[in-house]
DSSP file (Angstrom, degrees, kcal/mol; ACC not computed):
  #  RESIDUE AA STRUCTURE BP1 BP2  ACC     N-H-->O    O-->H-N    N-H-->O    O-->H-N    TCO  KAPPA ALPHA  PHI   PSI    X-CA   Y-CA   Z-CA
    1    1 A X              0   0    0      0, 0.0     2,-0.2     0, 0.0    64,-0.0   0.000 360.0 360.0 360.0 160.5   18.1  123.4  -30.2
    2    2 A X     >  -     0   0    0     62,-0.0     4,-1.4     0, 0.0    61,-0.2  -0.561 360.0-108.0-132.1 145.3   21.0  121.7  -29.1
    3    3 A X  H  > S+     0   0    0     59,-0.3     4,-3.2     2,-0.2     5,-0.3   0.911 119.2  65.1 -52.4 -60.0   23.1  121.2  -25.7
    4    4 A X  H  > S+     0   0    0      1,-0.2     4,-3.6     2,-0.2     5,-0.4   0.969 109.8  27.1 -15.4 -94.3   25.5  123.6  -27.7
    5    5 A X  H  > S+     0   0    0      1,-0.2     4,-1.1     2,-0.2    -1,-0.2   0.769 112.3  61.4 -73.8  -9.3   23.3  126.7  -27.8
    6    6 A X  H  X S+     0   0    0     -4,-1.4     4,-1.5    55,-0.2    -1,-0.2   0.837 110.7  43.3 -84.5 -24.6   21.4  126.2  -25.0
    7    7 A X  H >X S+     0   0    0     -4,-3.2     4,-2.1    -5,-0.2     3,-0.8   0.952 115.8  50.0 -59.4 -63.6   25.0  126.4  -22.8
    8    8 A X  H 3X S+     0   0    0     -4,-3.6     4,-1.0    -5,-0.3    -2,-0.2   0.857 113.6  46.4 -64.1 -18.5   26.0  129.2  -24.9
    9    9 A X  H 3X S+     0   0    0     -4,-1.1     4,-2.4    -5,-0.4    -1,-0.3   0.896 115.7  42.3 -77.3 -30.5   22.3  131.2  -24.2
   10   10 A X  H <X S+     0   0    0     -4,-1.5     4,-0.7    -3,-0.8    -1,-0.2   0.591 107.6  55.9-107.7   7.9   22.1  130.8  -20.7
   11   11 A X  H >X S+     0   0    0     -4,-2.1     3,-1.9     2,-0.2     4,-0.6   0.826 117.6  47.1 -96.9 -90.7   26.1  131.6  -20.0
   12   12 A X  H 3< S+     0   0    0     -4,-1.0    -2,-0.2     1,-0.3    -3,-0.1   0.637  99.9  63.4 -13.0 -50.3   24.7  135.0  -22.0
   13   13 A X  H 3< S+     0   0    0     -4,-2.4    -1,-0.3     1,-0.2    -2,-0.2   0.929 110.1  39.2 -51.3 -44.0   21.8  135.2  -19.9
   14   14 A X  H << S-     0   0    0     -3,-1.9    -1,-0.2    -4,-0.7    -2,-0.2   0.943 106.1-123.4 -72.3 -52.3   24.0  135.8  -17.1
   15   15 A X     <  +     0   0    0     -4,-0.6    -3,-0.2     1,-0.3    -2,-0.1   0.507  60.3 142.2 136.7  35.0   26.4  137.8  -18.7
   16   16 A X        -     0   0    0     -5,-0.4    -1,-0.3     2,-0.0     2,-0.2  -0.206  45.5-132.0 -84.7-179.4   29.8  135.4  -17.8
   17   17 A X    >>  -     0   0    0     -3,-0.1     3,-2.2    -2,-0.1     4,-1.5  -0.750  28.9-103.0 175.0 132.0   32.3  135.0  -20.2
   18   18 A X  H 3> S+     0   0    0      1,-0.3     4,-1.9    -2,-0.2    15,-0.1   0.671 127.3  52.9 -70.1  10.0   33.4  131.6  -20.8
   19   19 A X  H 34 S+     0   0    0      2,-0.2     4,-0.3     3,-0.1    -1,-0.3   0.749 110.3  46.5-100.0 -49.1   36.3  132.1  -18.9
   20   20 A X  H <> S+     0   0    0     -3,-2.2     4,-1.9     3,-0.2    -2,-0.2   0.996 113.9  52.7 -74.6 -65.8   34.0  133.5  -15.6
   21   21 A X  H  X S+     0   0    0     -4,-1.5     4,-0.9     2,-0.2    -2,-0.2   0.772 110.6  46.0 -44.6 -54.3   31.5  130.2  -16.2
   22   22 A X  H >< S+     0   0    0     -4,-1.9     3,-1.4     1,-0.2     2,-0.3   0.618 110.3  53.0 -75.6-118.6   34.5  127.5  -16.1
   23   23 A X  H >4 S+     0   0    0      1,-0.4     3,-0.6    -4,-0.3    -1,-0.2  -0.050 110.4  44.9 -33.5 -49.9   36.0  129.0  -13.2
   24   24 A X  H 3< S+     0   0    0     -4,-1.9    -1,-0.4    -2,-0.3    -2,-0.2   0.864 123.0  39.6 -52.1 -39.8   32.6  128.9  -11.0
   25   25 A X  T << S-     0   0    0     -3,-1.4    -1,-0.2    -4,-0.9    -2,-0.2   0.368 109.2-126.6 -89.9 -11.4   32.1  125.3  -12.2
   26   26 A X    <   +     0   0    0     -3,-0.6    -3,-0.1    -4,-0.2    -4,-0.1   0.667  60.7 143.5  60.8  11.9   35.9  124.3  -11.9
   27   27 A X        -     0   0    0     -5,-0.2     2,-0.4    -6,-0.2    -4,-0.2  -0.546  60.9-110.1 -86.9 165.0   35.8  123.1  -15.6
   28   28 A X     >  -     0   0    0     -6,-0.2     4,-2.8    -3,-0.1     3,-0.5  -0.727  33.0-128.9 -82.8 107.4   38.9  123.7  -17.6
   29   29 A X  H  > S+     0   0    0     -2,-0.4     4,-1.8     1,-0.2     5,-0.1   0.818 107.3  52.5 -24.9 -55.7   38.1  126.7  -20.5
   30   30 A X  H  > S+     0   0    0      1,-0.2     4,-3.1     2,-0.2    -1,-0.2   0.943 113.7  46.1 -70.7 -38.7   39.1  125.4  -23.2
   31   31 A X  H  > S+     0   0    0     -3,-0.5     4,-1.1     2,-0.2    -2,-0.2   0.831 111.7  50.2 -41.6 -50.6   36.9  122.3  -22.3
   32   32 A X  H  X S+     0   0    0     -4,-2.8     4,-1.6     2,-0.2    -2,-0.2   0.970 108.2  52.5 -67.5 -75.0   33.9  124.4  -21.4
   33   33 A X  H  X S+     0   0    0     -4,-1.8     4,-1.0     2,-0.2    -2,-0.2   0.661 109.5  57.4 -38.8 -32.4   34.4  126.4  -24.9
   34   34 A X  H >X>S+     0   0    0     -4,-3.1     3,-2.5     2,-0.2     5,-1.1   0.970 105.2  47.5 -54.1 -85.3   34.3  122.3  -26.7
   35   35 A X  H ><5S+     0   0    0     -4,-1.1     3,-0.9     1,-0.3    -2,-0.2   0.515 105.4  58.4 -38.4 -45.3   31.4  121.9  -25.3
   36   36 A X  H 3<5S+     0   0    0     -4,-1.6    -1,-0.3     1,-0.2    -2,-0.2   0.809 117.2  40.9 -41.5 -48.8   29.8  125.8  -26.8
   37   37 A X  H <<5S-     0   0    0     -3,-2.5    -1,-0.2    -4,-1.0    -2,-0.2   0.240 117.5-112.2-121.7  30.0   30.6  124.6  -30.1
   38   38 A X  T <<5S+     0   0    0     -3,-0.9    -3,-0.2    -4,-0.6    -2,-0.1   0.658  81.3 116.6  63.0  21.5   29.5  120.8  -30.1
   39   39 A X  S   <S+     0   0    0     -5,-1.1     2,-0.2     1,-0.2    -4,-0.2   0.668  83.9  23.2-113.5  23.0   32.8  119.2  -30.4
   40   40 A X  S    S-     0   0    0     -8,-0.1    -2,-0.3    -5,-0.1     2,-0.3  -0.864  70.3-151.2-121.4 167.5   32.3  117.7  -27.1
   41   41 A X        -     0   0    0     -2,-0.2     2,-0.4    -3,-0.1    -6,-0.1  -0.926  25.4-104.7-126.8 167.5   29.5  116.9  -25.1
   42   42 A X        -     0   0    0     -2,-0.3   -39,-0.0    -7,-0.1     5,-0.0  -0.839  25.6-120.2-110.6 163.8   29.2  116.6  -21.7
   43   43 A X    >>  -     0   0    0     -2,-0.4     4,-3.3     4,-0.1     3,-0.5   0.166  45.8 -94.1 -74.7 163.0   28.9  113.3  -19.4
   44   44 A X  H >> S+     0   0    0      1,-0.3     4,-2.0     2,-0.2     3,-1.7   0.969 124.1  47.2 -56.6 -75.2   25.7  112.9  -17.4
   45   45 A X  H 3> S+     0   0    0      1,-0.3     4,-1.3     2,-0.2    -1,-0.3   0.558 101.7  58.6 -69.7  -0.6   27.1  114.4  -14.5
   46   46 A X  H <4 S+     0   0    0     -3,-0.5     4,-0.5     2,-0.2    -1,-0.3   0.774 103.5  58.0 -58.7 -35.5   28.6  117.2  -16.0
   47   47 A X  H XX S+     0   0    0     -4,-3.3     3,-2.3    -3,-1.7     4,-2.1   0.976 103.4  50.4 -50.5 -59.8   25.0  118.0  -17.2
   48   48 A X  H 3X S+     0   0    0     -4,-2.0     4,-2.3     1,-0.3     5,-0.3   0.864  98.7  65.2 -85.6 -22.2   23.7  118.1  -13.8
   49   49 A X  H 3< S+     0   0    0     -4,-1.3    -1,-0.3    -5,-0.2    -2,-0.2   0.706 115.1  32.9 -51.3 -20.8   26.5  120.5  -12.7
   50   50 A X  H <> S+     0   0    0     -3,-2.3     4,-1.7    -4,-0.5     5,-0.5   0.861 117.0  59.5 -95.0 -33.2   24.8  123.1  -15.3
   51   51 A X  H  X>S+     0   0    0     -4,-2.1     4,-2.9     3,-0.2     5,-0.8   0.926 110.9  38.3 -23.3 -97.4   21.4  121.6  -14.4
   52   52 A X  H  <5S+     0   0    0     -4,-2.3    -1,-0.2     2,-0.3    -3,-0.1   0.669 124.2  42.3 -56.3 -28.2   22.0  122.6  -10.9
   53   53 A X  H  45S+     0   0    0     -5,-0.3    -2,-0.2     1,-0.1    -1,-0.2   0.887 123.2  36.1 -55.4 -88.1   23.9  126.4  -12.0
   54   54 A X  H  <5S-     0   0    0     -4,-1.7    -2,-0.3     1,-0.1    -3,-0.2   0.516 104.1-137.0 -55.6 -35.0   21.6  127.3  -14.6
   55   55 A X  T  <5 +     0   0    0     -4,-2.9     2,-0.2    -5,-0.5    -3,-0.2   0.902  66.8 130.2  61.5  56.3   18.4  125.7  -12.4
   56   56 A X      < -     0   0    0     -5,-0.8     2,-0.5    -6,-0.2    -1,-0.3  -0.666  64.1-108.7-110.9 167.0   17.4  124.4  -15.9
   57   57 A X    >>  -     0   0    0     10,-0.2     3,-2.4    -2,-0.2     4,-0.9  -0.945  18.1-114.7-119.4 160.5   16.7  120.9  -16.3
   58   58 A X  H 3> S+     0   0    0     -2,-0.5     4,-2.9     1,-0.3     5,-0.2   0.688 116.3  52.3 -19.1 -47.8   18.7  118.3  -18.1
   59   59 A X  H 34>S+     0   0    0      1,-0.2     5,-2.4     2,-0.2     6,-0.8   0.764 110.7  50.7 -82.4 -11.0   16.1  117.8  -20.9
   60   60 A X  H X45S+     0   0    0     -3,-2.4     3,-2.6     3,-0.2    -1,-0.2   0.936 108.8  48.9 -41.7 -69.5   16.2  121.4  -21.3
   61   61 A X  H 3<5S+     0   0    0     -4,-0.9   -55,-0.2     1,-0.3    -2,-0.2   0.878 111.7  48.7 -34.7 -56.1   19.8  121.4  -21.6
   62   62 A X  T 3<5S-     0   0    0     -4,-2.9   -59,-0.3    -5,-0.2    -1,-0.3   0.348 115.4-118.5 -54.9 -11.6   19.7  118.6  -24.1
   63   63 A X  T < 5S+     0   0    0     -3,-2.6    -3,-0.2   -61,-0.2    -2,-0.1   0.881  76.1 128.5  31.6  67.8   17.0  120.6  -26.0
   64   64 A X  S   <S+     0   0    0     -5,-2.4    -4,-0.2    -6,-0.0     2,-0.2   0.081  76.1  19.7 -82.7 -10.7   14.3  117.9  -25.5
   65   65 A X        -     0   0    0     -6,-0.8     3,-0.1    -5,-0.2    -2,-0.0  -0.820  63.3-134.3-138.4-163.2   12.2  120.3  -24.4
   66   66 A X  S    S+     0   0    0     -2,-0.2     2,-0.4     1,-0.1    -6,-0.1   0.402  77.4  94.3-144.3   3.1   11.3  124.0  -24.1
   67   67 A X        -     0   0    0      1,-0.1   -10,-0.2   -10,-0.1     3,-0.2  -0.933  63.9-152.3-109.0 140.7   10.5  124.3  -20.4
   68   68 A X  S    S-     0   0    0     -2,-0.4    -1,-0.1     1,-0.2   -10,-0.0  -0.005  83.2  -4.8-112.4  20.8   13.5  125.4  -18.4
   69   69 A X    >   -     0   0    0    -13,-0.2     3,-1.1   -12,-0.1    -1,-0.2   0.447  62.6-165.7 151.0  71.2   12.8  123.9  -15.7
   70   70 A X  T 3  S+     0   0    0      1,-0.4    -2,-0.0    -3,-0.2   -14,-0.0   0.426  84.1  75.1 -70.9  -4.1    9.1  121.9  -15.0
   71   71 A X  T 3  S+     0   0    0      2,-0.0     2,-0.6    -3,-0.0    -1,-0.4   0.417  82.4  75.4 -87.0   2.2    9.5  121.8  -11.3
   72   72 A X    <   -     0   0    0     -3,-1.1     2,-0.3     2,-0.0    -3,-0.1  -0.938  62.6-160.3-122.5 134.4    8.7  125.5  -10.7
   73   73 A X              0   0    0     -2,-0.6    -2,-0.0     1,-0.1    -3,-0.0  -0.713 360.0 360.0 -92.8 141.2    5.3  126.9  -10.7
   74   74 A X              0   0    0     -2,-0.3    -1,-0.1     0, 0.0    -2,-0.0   0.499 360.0 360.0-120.2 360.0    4.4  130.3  -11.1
């Protein structure tokens, strides 16, 4: 998986629209919607502004892993 679909799964999970996700974040739509379909990526600290939404972590996002997030125990 990809930075791509893993934005576009976990703005599903919630059930936003990209339109609802860029407005809580402040990103610009069309920008957010680059990003959905890999013709941008985003800068490190954009990352940790979904990091820190989604309470995923970066190497999740990045789809370097498959744990969403290794700092919580269950």
């Amino acid at each position: 998986m990809d930075i791509s679909h893993n934005l576009k799964k976990l703005r599903s999970e919630k059930g936003l629209t990209q339109i609802e996700l860029s407005k809580n974040l402040n990103i610009n739509r069309a920008t957010y919607a680059h990003y959905e379909t890999g013709r941008r990526e985003p800068d490190i600290e954009t990352l940790k502004l979904f990091s820190d939404y989604f309470n995923v972590s970066v190497n999740y996002l990045m789809g370097l892993t498959n744990i969403r997030n290794p700092f919580i125990t269950k």
